[in-house]
N, C-alpha and C positions, 0 to 999 in steps of 0.2 A: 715389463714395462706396462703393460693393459695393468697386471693387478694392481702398480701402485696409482695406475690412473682411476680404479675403480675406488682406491681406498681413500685419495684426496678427495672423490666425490662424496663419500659416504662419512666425512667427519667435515666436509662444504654446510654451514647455515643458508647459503645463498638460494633466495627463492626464485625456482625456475617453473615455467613454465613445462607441458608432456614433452614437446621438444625437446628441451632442455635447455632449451636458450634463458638467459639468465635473465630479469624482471625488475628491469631498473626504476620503474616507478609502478608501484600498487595501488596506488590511491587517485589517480587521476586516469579519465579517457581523453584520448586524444582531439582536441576540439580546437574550430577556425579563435583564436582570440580565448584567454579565462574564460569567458561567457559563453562562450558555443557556437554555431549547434556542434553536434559530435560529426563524424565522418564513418564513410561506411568501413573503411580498413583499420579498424580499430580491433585488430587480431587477436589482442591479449586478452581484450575486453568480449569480444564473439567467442573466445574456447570457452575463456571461462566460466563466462553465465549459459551457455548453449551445454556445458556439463551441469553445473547446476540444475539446468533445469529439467535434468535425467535423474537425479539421484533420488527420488524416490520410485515406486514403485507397487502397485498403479492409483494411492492419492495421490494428490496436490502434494508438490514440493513445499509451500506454507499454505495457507489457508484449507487444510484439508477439514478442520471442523464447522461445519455453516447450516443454515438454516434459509428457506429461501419461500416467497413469495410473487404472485401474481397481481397486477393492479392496471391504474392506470394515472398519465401525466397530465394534467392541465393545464393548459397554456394562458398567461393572463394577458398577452398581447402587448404587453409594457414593459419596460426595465426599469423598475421605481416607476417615474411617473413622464417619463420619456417613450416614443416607440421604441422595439425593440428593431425597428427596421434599422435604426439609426448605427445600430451596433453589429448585428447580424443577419446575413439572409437565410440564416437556417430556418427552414420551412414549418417545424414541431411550434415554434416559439412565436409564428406571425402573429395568428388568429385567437383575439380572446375565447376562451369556452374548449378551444381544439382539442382534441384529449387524443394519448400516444400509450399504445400500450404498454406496460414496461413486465419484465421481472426482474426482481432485485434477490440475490446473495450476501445471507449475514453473515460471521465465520469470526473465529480465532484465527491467530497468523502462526503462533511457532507449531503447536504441537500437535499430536495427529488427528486422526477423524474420529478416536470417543476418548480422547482428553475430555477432562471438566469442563463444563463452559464460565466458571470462576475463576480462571487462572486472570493471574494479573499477565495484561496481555493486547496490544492494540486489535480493535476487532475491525474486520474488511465491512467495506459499506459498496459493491460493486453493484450499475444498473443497467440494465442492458433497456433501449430505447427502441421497439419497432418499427421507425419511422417509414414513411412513404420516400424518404430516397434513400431506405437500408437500414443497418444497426446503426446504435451510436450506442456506447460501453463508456460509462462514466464510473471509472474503476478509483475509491478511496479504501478511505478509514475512518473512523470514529472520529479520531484527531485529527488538528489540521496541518500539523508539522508532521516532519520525519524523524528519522534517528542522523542518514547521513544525507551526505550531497552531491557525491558522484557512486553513478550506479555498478562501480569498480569495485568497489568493498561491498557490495549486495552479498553476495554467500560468504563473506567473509563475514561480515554481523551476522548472517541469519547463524551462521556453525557457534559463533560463539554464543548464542542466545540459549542453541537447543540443549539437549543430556551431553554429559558425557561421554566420548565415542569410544572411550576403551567400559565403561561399568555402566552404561544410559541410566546414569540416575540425575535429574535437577543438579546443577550447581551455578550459585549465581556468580562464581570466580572467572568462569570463562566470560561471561557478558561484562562484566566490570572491568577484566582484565583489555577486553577492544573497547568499553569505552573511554576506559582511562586514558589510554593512547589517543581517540578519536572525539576531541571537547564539542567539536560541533553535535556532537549527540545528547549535550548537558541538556539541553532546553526538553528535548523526546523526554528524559530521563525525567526530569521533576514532572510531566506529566502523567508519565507511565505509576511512577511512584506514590503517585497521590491517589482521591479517588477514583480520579481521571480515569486510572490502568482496570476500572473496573466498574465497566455500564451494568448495572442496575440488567439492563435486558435490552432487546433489542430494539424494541417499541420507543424507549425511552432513550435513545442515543442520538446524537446529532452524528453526520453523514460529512463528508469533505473529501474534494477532489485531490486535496494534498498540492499536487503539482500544478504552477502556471500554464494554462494553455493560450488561446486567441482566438476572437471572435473576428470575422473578416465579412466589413457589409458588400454590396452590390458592384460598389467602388474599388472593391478590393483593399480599403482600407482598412486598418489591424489594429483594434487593442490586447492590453493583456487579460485576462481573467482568470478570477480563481471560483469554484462550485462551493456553494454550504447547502447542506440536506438541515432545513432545525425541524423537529419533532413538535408534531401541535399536541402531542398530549404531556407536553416539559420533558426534564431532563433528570435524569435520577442517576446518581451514583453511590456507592457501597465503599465502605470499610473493610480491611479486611475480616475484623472479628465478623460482618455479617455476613460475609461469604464465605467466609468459614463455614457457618453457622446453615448457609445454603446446600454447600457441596458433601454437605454429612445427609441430607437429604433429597438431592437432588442432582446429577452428572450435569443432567440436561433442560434446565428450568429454562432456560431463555428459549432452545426449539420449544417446548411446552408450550412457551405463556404467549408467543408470535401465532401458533396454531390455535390453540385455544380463545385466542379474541378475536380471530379471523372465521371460526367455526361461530363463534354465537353473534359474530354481524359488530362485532366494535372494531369496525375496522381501521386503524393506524394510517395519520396521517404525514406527509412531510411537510415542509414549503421549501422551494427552491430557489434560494439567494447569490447572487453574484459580486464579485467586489470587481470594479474597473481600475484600469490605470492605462494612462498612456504607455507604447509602442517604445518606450527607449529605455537607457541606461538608469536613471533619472538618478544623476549623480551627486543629489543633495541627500541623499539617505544612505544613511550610515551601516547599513544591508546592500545587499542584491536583491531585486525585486526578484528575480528566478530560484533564489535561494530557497528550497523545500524546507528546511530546519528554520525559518524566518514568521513572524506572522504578517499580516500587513494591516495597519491599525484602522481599525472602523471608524474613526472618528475625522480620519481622513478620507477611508476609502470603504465608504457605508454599503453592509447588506442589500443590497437593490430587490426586491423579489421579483420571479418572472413566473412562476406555476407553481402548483400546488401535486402531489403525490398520495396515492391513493392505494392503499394494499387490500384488493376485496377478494383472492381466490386463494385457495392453500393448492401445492403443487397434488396432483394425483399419482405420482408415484416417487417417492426420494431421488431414486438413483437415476432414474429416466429425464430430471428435471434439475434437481439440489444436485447431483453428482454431476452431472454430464453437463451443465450450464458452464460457459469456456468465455469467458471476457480477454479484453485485450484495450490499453489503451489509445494503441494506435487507430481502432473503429471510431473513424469521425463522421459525421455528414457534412457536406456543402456547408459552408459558413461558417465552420469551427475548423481549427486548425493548431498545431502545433508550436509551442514556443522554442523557446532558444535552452530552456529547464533539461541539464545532464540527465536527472535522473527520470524524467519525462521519455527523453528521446532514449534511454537504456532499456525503459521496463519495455519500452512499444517493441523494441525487439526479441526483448528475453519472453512476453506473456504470449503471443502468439507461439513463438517457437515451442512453449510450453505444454502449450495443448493438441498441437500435432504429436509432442510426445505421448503427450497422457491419454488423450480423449482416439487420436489418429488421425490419419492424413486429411478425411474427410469429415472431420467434427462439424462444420459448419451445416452441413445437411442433415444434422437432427435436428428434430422439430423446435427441441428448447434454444436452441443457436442460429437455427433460419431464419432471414428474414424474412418478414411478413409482405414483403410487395417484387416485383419481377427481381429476377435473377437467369443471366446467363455468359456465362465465359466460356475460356476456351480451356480451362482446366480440366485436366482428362486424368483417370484412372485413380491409382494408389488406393490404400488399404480401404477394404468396405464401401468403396464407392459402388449407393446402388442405386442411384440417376446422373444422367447428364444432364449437366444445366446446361441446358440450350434453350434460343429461343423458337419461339411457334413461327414455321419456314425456314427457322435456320439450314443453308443445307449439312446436308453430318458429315458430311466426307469435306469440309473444312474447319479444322481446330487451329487457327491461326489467325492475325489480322496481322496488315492488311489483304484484303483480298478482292477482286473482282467478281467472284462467282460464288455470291450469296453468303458470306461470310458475316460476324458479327461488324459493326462500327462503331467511331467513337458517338458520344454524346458532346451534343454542344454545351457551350460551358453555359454556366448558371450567371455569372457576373465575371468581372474582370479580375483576374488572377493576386494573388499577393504576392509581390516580390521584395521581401527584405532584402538587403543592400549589405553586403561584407567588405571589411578591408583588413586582414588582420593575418598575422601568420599561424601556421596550424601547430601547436603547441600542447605540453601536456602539463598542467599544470592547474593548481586549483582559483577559484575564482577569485579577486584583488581585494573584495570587501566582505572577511569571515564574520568577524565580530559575533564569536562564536558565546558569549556571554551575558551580553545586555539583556538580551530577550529572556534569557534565562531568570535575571534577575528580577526582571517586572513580573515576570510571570509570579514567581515567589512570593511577591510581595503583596499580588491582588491577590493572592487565596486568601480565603478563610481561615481565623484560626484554626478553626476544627482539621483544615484541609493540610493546614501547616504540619498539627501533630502528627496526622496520619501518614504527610509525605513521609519526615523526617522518622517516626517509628520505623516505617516499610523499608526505608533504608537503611539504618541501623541491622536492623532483622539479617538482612541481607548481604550487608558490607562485614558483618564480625566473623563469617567466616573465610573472608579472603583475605591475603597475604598482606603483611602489614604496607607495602611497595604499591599495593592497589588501592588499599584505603588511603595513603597519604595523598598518593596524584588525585584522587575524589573528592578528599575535601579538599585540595587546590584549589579543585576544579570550580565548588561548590562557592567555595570563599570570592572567587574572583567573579562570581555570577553576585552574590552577597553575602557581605560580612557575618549576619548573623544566623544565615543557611549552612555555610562553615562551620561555624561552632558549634550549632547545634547537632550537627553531624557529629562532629570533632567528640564533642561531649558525651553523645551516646555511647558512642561504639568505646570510649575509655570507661563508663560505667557498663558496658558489658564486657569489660575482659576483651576486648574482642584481639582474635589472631589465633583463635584455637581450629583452627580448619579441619575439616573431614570432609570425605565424602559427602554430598548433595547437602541441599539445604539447612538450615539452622529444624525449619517445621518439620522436613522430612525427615531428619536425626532421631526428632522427639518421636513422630509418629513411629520408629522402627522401633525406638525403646519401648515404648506405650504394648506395642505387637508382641515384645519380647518379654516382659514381664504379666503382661495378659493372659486370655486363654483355662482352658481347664485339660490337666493331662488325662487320655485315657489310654486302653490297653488296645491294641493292632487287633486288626477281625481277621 
């Protein structure tokens, strides 16, 4: 009886969790209402990003290739041409002239720490903020969308992006194959694919929080916002033939050319723009405002700028500072605060948990991760802890509050608290308004022709060697974003033959051919 229960399990498709409990819905976390927030018993969603964010060992589970600098934030005391009080009491942002230390981390997201830095590939734009009441980690990317919308399929895309796990070689069948199934990732994709998927360097790349968060003033009053990093020295991006054309001489050009303009004193600026939007549903638009895969158009909800970014110090040791530097999004300060955004309230928990694995229990107490102004809890012990944060008369023989006998206290609050209001049952399920296409199609349709060829090459390249079943749901997908982004997909991949599949890449194919008929034989020493 056991073996034929062993052997129904072993010919079961059914995706179960270590348990074994069976996994009735994979694509959604459990949240008050479609829109959110999430809850903390979301158990499927905690194993399985909390293993995630174990399996590598000891880089970065993504972003293990980066590049990283020293500087500082200026505060212009405004938002557009409004105070900023008006919006938030975050204290970096009061004072025209203010200036807040930062270090910032550049990186590739899928592949390891001396991958090329040409891969087509969204690159991390993470900043960690010194402030006088603690960190603040304003953790993006290049772009300002995503691929997905709920942080339930996070290791599920990132597995299908990376190598091959039986032969690790590139193939782009397994990414095409989750995103065919997953259209809200069309819009990431025509970005990725064009020359978008490939910054020029790191100097030249605009920055973005990606995710909805909120600003909350004095009153405790709450908008939404979203962060743009734009680069004063423009915006440069590459073709593939010219990153080709890079990575035949160069792995590592962009740490280069970031180091190299910081060493002779040209040092790389940002400016820091915000887009607003009222506190609700706002159920005239034909999106979710919290929707990561969405843009939200500037024509309505215009660039504000509030400071300016400054990169003048290169790190003095890689690994002590580029390696060990450990963001998280949930590091806010007073006046900034959290949206109702899945994939927001997902990474705050998987980034943290991340770096207790990676960095250990006490990462916060190296220098590149401590903050710059008091620090003291009642957190005690665990791996390489080598101070107590206490404060000056703390007595030591209390590690708890509350207490009567000298222990730490709270602080009083800064302003009046924000209390969003719920009515909604807790439900799993994805949010009411995907319209996983529109944005895709505009976007298409503002490139450049130059930009157009190049999407549409890169995809072609890439889709001819996947299964004819992948190519077809893609240019569904394409078609229904626009007519003529279809076809012209449609078209390519019929004048490449395409459906002749192998192992990795169409270029990596060539490149092993190229290897194999190369070379000069000689005789064994």
């Amino acid at each position: 009886m056991c073996e034929l229960i062993m052997d129904q399990k072993d010919n079961n498709m059914t995706l179960t969790n270590r348990q074994g409990h069976p996994i009735t819905n994979n694509q959604n976390i459990r949240t008050v209402g479609d829109r959110g927030p999430s809850t903390l018993e979301n158990y499927h969603f905690l194993e399985k990003m909390s293993h995630f964010d174990r399996e590598r060992i000891p880089q970065r589970v993504v972003h293990a290739r980066g590049a990283g600098a020293h500087g500082y934030f200026e505060a212009y005391g405004k938002v557009g041409d409004e105070p900023v009080s008006k919006y938030t009491r975050a204290k970096l942002f009061q004072e025209a002239g203010k200036q807040t230390p930062v270090f910032v981390r550049f990186s590739t997201v899928i592949h390891g720490g001396h991958s090329p830095e040409m891969f087509r590939d969204p690159r991390g734009f993470a900043t960690k903020f010194y402030t006088e009441d603690g960190n603040w980690d304003l953790v993006g990317n290049n772009l300002k969308i995503f691929f997905i919308r709920d942080p339930l399929k996070f290791p599920d895309m990132v597995h299908s992006f990376r190598p091959d796990p039986v032969n690790n070689l590139a193939n782009p069948e397994g990414m095409f194959d989750f995103v065919a199934n997953s259209p809200e990732a069309i819009h990431m994709i025509t970005f990725v694919f064009s020359p978008w998927g490939i910054p020029a360097n790191y100097r030249q790349m605009q920055g973005s929080g990606v995710n909805t968060y909120k600003w909350v003033n004095k009153d405790g009053e709450a908008v939404l916002v979203k962060y743009h990093w734009e680069p004063k020295q423009g915006i440069k991006n590459l073709t593939q033939k010219e990153a080709d054309a890079i990575q035949a001489k160069n792995t590592s050009h962009a740490t280069q050319d970031l180091y190299e303009a910081i060493e002779r004193g040209d040092y790389p600026e940002w400016e820091l723009c915000v887009q607003i939007m009222s506190d609700d549903e706002h159920a005239e638009l034909d999106f979710d405002p919290l929707d990561d895969t969405k843009l939200w158009d500037q024509e309505k909800w215009p660039f504000l700028p509030v400071g300016k970014m400054v990169l003048n110090k290169n790190p003095e040791n890689y690994f002590a500072e580029v390696e060990q530097a450990a963001f998280g999004t949930g590091v806010l300060v007073d006046g900034l605060d959290f949206s109702d955004d899945k994939m927001l309230q997902g990474r705050t928990f998987a980034y943290s948990d991340t770096q207790r694995y990676r960095v250990g229990t006490n990462y916060l107490q190296l220098p590149i991760n401590a903050p710059k102004t008091h620090v003291a809890t009642n957190q005690r012990d665990g791996q390489m802890e080598y101070r107590v944060d206490k404060a000056p008369g703390q007595n030591p023989h209390v590690d708890y509050e509350p207490s009567s006998l000298g222990g730490l206290k709270e602080a009083p609050p800064a302003g009046k608290d924000h209390e969003p209001s719920y009515n909604a049952k807790l439900v799993r399920q994805s949010i009411e308004r995907t319209n996983d296409y529109k944005q895709a199609g505009e976007t298409y349709r503002k490139f450049e022709d130059w930009e157009r060829d190049e999407l549409i090459s890169n995809l072609v390249d890439a889709l001819k060697v996947c299964q004819p079943v992948i190519q077809e749901k893609m240019i569904e997908h394409f078609t229904k974003a626009d007519a003529d982004y279809g076809q012209r997909v449609k078209d390519g991949l019929d004048k490449a033959k395409a459906g002749m599949s192998h192992t990795g890449s169409a270029a990596f194919r060539e490149g092993a051919e190229i290897a194999e008929k190369s070379g000069h034989k000689t005789d064994g020493y």
